[in-house]
N, C-alpha and C positions, 0 to 999 in steps of 0.2 A: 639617786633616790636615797633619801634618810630612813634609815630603816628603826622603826621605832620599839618599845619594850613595855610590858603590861606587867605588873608585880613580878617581874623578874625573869619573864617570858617573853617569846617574840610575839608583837599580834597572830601571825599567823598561826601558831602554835595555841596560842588565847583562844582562837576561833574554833579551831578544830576539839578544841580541850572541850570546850564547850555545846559543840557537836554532839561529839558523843556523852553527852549527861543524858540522865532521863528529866526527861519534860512532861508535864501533867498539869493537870486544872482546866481551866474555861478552856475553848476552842477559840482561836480568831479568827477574824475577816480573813481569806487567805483567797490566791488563785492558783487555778489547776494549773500545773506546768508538770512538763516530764521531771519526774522524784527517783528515779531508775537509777541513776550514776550516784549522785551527791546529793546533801541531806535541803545544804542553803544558797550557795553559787548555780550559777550558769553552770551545768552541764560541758557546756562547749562557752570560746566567747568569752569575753572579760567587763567586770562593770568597774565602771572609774568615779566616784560616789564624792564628791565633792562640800564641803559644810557649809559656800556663801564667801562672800569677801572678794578682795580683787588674789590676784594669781601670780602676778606678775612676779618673777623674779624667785616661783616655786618649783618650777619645770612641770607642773600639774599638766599645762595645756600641752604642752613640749612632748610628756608622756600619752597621751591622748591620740594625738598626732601617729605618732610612733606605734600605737599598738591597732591604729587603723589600716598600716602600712605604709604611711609615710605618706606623702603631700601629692600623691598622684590618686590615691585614694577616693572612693565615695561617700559626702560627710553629707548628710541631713540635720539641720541643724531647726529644732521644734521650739518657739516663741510664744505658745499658748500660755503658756503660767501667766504672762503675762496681764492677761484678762483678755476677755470674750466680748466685753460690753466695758464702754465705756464707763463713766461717773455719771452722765445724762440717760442712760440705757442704748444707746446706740451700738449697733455692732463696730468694734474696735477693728479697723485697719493697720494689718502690718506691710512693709514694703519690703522687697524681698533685698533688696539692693541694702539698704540697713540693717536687716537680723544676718545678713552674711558678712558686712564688709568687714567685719574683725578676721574673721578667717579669712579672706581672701587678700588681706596687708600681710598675712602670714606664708603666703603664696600656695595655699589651696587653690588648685586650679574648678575642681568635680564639689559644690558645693550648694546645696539648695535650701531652700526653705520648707517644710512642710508646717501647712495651717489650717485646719477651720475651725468657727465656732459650733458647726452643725454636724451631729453624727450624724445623720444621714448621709452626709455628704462624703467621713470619714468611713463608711461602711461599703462604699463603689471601688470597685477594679482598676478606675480612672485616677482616683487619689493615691492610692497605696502603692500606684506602678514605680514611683522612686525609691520608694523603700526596698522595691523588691532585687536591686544593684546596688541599694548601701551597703557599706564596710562598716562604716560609724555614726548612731543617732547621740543627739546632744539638745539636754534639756535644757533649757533657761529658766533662772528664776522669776520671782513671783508669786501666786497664792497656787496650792500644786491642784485644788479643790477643781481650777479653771480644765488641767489637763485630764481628768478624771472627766467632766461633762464633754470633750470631745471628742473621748475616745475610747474610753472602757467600754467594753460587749461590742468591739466592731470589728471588721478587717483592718483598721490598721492597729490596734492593740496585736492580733493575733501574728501581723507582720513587723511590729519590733519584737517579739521574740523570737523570730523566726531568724532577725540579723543574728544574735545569738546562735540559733542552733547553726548556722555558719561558719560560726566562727570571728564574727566580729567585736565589735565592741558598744556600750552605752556607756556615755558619760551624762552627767549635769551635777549642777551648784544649786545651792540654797530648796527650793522647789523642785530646782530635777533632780536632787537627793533624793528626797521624802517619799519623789513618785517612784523611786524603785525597788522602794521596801512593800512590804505583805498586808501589812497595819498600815495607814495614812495617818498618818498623826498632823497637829492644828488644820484639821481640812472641813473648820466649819467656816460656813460663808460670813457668819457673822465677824470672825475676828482670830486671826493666828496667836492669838494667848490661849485660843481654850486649845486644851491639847487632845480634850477625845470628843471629837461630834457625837452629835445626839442625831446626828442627818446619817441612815443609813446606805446612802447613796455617794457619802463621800467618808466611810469607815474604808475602803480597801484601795492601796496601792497596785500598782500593775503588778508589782511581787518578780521584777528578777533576778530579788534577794530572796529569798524567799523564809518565813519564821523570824520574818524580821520586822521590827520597827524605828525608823532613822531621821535622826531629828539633825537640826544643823544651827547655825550661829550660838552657840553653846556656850563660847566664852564671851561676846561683844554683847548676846543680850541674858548673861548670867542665867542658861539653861542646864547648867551641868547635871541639876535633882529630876531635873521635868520628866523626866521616862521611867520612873521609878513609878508611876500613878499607873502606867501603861501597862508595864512590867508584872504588877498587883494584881491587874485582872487578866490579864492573859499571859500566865508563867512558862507557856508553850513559846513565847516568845522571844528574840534575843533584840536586846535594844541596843542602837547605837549613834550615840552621838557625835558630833562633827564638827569642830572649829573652825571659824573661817581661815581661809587660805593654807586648807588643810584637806588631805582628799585619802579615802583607802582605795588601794588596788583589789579585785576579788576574781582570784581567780578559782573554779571550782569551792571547796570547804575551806580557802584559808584566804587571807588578805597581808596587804603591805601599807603601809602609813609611809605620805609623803608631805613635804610639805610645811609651813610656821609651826604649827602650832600640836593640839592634843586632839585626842580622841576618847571619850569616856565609854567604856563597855558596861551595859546592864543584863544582869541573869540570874535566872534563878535555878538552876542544875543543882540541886543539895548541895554540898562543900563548899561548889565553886560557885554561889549563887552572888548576888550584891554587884555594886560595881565598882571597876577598875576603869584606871586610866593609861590611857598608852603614852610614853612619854618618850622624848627624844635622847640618845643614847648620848 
């Protein structure tokens, strides 16, 4: 792993710096998670945050693997971002054999799909019984808006945090970024340029970052200022951005940068307010 450097600091050290600032002003969209141990991370459990792009040749997916415990492991791999409905309005089919077979040319043996467009369907003891043996969920990208109408306020939202309190791990790219910041940022239906919806129903990420909001393709679609609008109204928050084929590790209050490319930190903590960029050493 590349381990990267923020104005002369390590991220991890960035992160924690920023932890402890005082934070004040508006309130944001947030969710209840246990706040007991640590201020922004996972408690227990690791999130592996991803910015978009291919991966290949980053050890991004390699690490992933690894922090699940290795290829004997229970991977969940969730393909909603992808869209719920079609372009015609039809419900979108996924086949389960396609959203797995990248992991399973990687010789994951324990690997499934979880899907639906219907929370009702997401809110049954029937659905959620694989999560409840995952080691590792993995979000795919797409629009993140699509995974917030399947699953937020049900039993399986409150059974991926739960692989966390385990001890496990969540990853996802581009969309499964965004969905695991506090803020949901571009989560309006209309179009991923607007960066703060006006739809209150897709203002809040599942949050198991939590005080956070996490944008991604940063440098391919020149995002690096865009959180800065975010930042403005909700100074409670820490924003961060994500280049493709570029990922942070989070474990508890601090992180690790892997990967091509940068990461842009936004904050507003007095002193240490504005943002930095993590850059490779």
């Amino acid at each position: 792993m590349n381990k990267k450097r923020v104005g002369g600091l390590s991220a991890a050290l960035l992160l924690v710096l920023v932890v402890t600032g005082s934070f004040a002003g508006q309130q944001s969209p947030t969710n209840s998670v246990n706040r007991e141990a640590v201020e922004y991370g996972p408690a227990k459990g690791t999130l592996l945050i991803v910015g978009g792009g291919p991966t290949n040749n980053t050890g991004i997916i390699e690490k992933f693997i690894q922090l699940a415990g290795g290829l004997d492991a229970s991977f969940i791999v969730v393909p909603t971002a992808g869209g719920n409905k079609t372009a015609d309005g039809k419900i979108r089919v996924y086949k389960e054999e396609d959203v797995v077979a990248t992991w399973k040319r990687r010789g994951i043996k324990n690997v499934r799909m979880l899907h639906t467009h219907d929370p009702k369907i997401a809110d049954t003891e029937e659905f959620v019984k694989p999560l409840r043996e995952a080691n590792a969920v993995w979000f795919d990208g797409g629009r993140q808006w699509n995974i917030v109408d399947s699953y937020a306020n049900t039993l399986t939202y409150k059974e991926f945090h739960k692989v966390l309190e385990r001890g496990g791990v969540i990853g996802g790219s581009s969309a499964g970024a965004t969905i695991q910041g506090a803020y949901l940022v571009r989560g309006a239906v209309a179009g991923p340029d607007i960066m703060m919806t006006t739809e209150p129903e897709h203002q809040s990420g599942f949050g198991f970052l939590r005080r956070s909001a996490i944008d991604q393709h940063i440098n391919t679609r020149m995002r690096w200022d865009d959180l800065v609008q975010v930042i403005k109204k909700y100074p409670d928050l820490l924003g961060i951005g994500l280049s493709e084929s570029t990922a942070i590790i989070v474990k508890g209050d601090q992180f690790e940068v892997m990967g091509a490319r940068k990461v842009a930190i936004h904050g507003r903590s007095g002193a240490e307010g504005g943002t930095r960029t993590c850059q490779s050493l």
